[in-house]
N, C-alpha and C positions, 0 to 999 in steps of 0.2 A: 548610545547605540540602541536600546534597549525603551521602545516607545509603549507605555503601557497603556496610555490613552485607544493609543490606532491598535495596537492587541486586540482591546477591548472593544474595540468598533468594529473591527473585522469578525470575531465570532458574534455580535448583538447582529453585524447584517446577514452572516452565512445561516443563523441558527433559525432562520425562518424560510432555509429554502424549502421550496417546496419538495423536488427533485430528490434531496435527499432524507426528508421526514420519507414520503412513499418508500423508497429502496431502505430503509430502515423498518417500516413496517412489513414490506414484502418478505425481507429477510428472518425478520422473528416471523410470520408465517410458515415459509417455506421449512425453517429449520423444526419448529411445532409439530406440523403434520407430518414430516417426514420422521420425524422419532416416534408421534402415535404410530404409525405404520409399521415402522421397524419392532416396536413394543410387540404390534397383533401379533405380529409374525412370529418375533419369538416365544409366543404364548403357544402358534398352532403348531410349531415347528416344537417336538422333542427333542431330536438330535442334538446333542450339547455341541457337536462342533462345530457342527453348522448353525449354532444361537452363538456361538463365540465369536464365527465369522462374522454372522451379520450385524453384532454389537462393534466389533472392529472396526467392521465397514462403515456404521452408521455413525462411530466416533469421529473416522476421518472425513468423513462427506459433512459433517458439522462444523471441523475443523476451516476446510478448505471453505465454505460457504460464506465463515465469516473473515476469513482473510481474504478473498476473492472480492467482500462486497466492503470490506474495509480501503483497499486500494480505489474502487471507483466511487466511494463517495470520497476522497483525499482526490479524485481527478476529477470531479463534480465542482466540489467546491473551490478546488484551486484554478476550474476553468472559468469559473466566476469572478472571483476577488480582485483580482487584477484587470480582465478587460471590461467589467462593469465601470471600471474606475477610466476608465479611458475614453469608454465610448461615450458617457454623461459629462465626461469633464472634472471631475470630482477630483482627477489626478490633480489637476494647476491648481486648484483650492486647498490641497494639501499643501503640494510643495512650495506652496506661498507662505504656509508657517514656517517657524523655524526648523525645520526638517529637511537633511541632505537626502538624494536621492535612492542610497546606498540602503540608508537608516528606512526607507516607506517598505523599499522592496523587502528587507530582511522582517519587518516586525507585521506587514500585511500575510508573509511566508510562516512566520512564524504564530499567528492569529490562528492562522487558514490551519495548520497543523495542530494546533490544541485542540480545536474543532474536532479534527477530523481521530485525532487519538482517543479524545473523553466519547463518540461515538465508540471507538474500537472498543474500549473498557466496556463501555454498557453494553453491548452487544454481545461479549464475551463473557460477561458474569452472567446474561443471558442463555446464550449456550449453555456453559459449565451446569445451570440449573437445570435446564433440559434434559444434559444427558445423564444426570445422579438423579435426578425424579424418575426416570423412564427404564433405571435400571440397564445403561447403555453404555459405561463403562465396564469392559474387559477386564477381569480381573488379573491377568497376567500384564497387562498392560500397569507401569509406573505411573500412576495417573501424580504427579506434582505440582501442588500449588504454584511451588517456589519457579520450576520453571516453568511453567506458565504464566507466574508472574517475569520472571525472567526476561520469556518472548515477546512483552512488551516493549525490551529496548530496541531490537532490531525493526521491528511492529515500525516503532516511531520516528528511526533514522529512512524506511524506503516511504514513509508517507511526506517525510523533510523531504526527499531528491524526488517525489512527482511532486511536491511543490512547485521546486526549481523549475522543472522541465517546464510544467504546464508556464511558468511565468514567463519563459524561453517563448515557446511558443504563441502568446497573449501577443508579443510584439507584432506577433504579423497575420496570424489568425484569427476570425470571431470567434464569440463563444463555443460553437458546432462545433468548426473547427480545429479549436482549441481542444474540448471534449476528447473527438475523437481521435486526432494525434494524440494525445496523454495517454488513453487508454489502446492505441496501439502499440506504443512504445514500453506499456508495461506490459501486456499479452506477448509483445514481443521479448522482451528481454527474459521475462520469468521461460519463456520456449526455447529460447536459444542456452538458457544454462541448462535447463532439466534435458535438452538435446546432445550438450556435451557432456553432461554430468553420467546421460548411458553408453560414453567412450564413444561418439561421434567425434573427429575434429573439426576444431575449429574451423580452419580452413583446409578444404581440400578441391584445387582446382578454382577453375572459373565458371562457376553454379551459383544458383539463387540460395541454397544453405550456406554458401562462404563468402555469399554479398550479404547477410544476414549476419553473419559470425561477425565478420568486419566489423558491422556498422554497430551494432546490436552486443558484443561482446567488449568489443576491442575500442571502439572509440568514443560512445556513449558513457556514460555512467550506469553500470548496470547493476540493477536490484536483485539478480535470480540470487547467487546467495546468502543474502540477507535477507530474501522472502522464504529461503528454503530452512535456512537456522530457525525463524523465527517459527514455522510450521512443526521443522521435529520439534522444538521444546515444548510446541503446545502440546503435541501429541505422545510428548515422555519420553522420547528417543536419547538413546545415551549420544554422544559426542564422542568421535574416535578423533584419532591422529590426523586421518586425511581430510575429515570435515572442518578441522581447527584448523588445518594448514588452506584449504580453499578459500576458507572465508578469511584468512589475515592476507590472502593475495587478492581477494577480494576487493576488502577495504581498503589496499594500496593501491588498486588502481580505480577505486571508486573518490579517493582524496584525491589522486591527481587528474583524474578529470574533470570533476567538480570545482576544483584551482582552476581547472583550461576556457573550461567552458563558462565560469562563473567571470573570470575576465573577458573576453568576449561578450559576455552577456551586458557586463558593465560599460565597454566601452560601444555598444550599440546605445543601450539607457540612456547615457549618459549625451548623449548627442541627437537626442530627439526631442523635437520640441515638441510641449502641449498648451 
């Protein structure tokens, strides 16, 4: 099951995109300057609660920066991996070794996503030093390694399903293409839970918010909350009853659509010649 070679071949080809070296160094940029600024400020600003706020504020605008830019480079490179391999031909030189089809898709998904997590980590011990250099963690805020180490596993499970998705998509789209449907389907989905999660429904009527719930909630695999777990524990949020219970209904209907869609997907693969 488990190809260590094509692993290892898929991060040596992704780890020179260019695409996302740039959005990797934008990102430590943006996040740099935007904490010297928050620092000034809390220098010319006295008022302790308004330094609290803006320590607050500038914790989570670091938080979200690098989860925001973690998800599009996991849709960068997974817009990559797969239909570079198609449009070169590269694909039938594989599957002419001894490798089933099932076996390229999982272990090029699986390449593509160690990639794109060992970016998450450096990016985020990045941060983390940012904001304890800059004096920008709240002291009322639980700031936890542990979960923060935690929020890595969800971190790793929504970069696994835009894997999926983007390779869903690779079937029928170019690169562009591919890109941009990945990353609308994560703007979109992360929007449709953070939309019901402030007690909008789901569906209500026949509107473009309940063709969106549909498609985006209900019949996709969606990431809103396991992008949203993963953000409070960066940010030290305790875990209530309702957030434990969202996200195990979460992950039941993220397993079985992932079963749905993954078959489907298989039996397209599986019936295309290259």
């Amino acid at each position: 099951m488990f190809n260590f070679t094509l692993i290892k071949n898929t991060i040596e080809k992704e780890v020179r995109n260019k695409s996302v070296i740039f959005l990797f160094a934008l990102t430590v940029v943006v996040m740099y300057l935007g904490s010297v600024l928050s620092n000034l400020l809390q220098i010319e600003i006295q008022e302790s609660g308004f330094s609290t706020y803006l320590a607050t504020a500038s914790m989570t605008v670091v938080i979200w920066i690098i989860s925001l830019s973690a998800k599009f480079v996991a849709a960068l490179v997974s817009a990559n991996i797969f239909r570079s391999d198609l449009e070169s031909g590269v694909i039938s030189q594989i599957l002419a070794l001894p490798i089933n089809r099932s076996s390229y898709v999982i272990n090029r998904m699986l390449g593509g996503a160690l990639l794109s997590f060992l970016y998450l980590v450096f990016i985020l011990v990045i941060g983390i030093i940012i904001l304890i250099s800059n004096d920008l963690v709240p002291k009322e805020v639980d700031f936890s390694m542990i979960k923060m180490a935690a929020s890595l596993i969800p971190h790793f499970l929504q970069i696994l399903i835009i894997m999926f998705v983007s390779c869903f998509f690779s079937l029928f789209f170019n690169k562009i293409g591919t890109l941009l449907l990945t990353s609308f389907y994560v703007i979109a989905s992360v929007g449709v839970y953070t939309y019901i999660q402030a007690g909008n429904p789901a569906l209500s009527g026949l509107n473009l918010s309940s063709i969106f719930g549909l498609i985006f909630y209900w019949l996709l695999p969606r990431i809103g909350e396991i992008s949203g777990l993963a953000d409070m524990l960066s940010l030290g949020a305790e875990l209530n009853i309702d957030i434990v219970k969202s996200f195990v209904f979460g992950l039941i209907h993220l397993v079985t659509s992932l079963a749905i869609w993954g078959f489907v997907f298989n039996s397209i693969f599986k019936r295309r010649s290259f």
